[in-house]
Structures are given as C-alpha cells and as structure tokens.
N, C-alpha and C positions, 0 to 999 in steps of 0.2 A: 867702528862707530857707525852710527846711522846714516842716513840719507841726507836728514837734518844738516847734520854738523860736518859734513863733505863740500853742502852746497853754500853753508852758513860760510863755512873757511874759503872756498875759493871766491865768493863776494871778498869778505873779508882782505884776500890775497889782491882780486882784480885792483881795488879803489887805494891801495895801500901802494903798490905798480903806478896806479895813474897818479900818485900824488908825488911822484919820486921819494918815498920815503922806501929806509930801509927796516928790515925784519929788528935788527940793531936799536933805532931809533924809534922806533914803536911800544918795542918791549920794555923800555925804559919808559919812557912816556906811563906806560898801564903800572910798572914794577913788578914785573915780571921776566924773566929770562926769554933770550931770543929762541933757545929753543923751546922752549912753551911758545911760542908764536909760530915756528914753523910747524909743531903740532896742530896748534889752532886750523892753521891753512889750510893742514892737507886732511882734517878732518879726525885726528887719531887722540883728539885731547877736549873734552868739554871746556864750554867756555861758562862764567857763571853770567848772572841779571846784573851782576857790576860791572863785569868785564866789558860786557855788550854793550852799557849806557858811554862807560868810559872810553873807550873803543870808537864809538859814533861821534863825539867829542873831537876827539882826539884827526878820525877821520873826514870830520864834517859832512856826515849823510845818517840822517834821523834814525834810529835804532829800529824803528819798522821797517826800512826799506832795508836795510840787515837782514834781520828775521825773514821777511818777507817772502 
C-alpha cells in the first residue's frame, strides 16, 4: 500500500492505544472484522470516506486530523 495509508493506520493505531480501546472493540463498533482493522493499522488494507467519518466518531478526533 502507499504511504498514505501506512501513516493514515498508524494515526489510526496511535489514538485507538491512547484510548485503551481494543483492535476487538473498534471493529465492532465500524462492523467490520478485527482483522480488517489490524490491516487498517499497519497499512495493507484501504479504508473507504465511511469508514474514516465512522472511525473519527468512534475515535473522537475530526476526520481531518486523520487524513492529515
């Protein structure tokens, strides 16, 4: 995968760490499998414009500071 979505997933990983949440309890949250979220993380799996909004939601930190 690209650069993009290496640095997209380890934000993704970092805020999800600091929230004590787990990979488990995330992936439920989206409906999606935890391994679709440990792809997410380490960058090997696109995330779609829902997942992202859902995701930031979910995370509480604005979908641009995501992307960003």
């Amino acid at each position: 995968m690209s650069v993009f979505y290496r640095k997209l997933g380890e934000k993704i990983k970092k805020t999800r760490k600091s929230l004590g949440l787990s990979q488990e309890r995330v992936a439920k949250s989206l409906g999606i499998n935890r391994v679709a979220i440990s792809q997410i993380e380490s960058g090997d799996r696109k995330i779609t414009a829902e997942e992202v909004a859902r995701l930031s939601k979910i995370l509480n930190v604005p979908s641009n500071i995501l992307l960003g």
